[in-house]
Structure formats: C-alpha cells, structure tokens
KOLTORMI-406935 format. One line per 2 residues: number of its first residue (from 1); their letters; for each residue z, x, y of C-alpha. Coordinates in steps of 0.001 Angstrom, whole numbers, padded with zeros to 6 digits, always signed. Example, Ala and Ser with C-alpha at 12.3 -4.5 7.8 and 13.67 -1.06 7.14 Angstrom:
<rs>
1 = as = +007800 +012300 -004500; +007140 +013670 -001060 .
</rs>
This chain:
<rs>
1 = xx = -040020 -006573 -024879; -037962 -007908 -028100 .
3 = xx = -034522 -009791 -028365; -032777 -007521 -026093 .
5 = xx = -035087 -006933 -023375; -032158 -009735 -021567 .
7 = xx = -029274 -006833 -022027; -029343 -004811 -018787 .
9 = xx = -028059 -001477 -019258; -024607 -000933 -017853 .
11 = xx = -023535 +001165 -015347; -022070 +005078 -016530 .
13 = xx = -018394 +004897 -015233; -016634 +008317 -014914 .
15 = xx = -012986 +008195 -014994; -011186 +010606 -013860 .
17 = xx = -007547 +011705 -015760; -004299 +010788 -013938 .
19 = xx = -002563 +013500 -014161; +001006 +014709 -012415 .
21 = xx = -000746 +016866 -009694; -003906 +014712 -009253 .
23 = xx = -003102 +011978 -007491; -006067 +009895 -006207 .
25 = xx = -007367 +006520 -005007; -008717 +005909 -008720 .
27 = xx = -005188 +006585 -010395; -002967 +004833 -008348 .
29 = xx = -001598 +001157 -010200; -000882 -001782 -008286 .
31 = xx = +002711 -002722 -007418; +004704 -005186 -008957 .
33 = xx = +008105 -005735 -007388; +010456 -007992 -008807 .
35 = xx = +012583 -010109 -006133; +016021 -007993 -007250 .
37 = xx = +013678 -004899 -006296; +012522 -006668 -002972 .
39 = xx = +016025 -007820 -001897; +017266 -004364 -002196 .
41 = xx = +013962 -002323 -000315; +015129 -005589 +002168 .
43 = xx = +018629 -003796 +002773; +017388 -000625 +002297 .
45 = xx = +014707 -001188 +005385; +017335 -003032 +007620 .
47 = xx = +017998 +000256 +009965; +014709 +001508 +010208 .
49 = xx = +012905 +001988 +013387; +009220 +001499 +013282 .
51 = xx = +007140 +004565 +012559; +003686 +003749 +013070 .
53 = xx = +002499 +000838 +015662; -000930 -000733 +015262 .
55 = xx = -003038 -001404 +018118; -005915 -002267 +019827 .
57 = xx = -008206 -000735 +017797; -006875 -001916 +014646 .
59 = xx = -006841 -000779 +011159; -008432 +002676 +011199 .
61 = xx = -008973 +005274 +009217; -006619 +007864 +010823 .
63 = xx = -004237 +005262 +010380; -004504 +004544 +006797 .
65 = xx = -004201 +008319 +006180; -001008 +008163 +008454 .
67 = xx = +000209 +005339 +006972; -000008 +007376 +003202 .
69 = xx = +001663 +010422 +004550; +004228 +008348 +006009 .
71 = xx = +004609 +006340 +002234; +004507 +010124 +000319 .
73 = xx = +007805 +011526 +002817; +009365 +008623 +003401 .
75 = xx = +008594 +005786 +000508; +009504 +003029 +002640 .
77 = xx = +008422 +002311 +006162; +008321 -000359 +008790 .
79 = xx = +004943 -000401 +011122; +004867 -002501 +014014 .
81 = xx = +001561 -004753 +014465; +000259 -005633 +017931 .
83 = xx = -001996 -008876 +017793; -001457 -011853 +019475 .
85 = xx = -002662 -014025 +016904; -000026 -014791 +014161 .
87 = xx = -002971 -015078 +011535; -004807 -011765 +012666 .
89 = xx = -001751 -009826 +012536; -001052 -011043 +008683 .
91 = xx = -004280 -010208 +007729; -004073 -006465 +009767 .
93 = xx = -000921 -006260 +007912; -002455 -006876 +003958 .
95 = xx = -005266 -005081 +005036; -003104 -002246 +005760 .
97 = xx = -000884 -002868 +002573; -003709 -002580 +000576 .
99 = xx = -005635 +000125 +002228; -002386 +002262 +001658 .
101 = xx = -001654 +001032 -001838; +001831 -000362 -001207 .
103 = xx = +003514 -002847 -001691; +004287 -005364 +001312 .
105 = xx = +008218 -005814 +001130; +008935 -008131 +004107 .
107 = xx = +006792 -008957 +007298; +008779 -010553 +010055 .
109 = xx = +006930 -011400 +013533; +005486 -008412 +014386 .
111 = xx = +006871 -005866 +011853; +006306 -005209 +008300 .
113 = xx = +007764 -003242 +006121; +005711 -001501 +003064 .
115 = xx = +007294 +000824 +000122; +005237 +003047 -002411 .
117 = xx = +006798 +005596 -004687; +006179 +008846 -003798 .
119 = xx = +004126 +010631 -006338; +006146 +014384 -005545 .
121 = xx = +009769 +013501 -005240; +011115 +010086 -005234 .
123 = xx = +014074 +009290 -003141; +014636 +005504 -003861 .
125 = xx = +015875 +004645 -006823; +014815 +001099 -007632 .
127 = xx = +017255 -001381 -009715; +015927 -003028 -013159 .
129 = x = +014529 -006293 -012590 .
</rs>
C-alpha cells in the first residue's frame, strides 16, 4: 500500500460560527468561576426558592430543556434533587450541570444551585477574579 497506508484518514469536522444570535450546543464554552465569583453567586442564591425539583424519573430530557430556559431568564437557579442516596443525587446533580452547560455554584443536601450567563440579556454582573 506504501509508507502511509498506516495514516487513517480523519474524520471531516464541520464547525459551525458562533455568532451573537446563534447560540448552540457546539458554541457554548465551559465555565470557569473563580472562588470571588462563587462566593458572590453564593449570596446572590441565598433567597431563592427552588424552581425545578428532580424526581423519580430522573434526569430527562424535558428537564434539561427546562433547566436551559430556566438558566436563559433567570441565570442563576436552585433545583431541588430527590434521591435517597447521597452519591446518586451528586451524580444527578453534575449530570444535570453538565447537560445544561452551567456551572455548579454550591450543592447542599438536596439542593444545588447552577448559574450560566444568559446569552440575550445578562442580569448578573460578575466581579473580577
């Protein structure tokens, strides 16, 4: 075959441009919070009431999509997790973090509390780290 018959052809990747009004799965960055940032989405969450619970059923679909309309209004959001495991509900609640592309701020017992920036019209104004 010759001396590159061991190359395998790679795959064709399209990527698709990030732009203001096309915001998709394939655009969105990862979020890195600093602890000055976390300590002040902390106080920020403090007298929120849970918006979303999670139940029997899990992590579904329908959630997720709740969960991101939820993040896009609101940026910041607690969801209550029903598990009576303590390691099932932290991995229903990283699931979920990632799922939704945020950014887990604080999990206590049963509740977590995730923050993404909303891509339209953002409301908190984070400090510099």
């Amino acid at each position: 075959m010759g001396e590159w018959s061991h190359l395998r052809a790679a795959p064709i990747v399209r990527m698709i441009p990030c732009a203001p009004f096309f915001y998709s799965a394939a655009c969105r960055m990862p979020i890195a919070l600093t602890n000055a940032q976390i300590r002040f989405l902390r106080g920020q969450a403090h007298d929120l009431k849970a918006m979303l619970q999670v139940g029997g059923k899990g992590i579904t679909d329908a959630l997720v999509a709740e969960v991101e309309l939820a993040l896009e209004h609101h940026e910041l959001i607690k969801v209550k997790v029903a598990g009576a495991d303590r390691e099932a509900r932290d991995a229903m609640i990283v699931a979920l973090a990632e799922r939704a592309d945020a950014a887990l701020v604080q999990r206590i017992g049963h509740t977590a509390v995730l923050y993404r920036p909303s891509t339209d019209k953002r409301q908190i104004v984070l400090p510099r780290g």
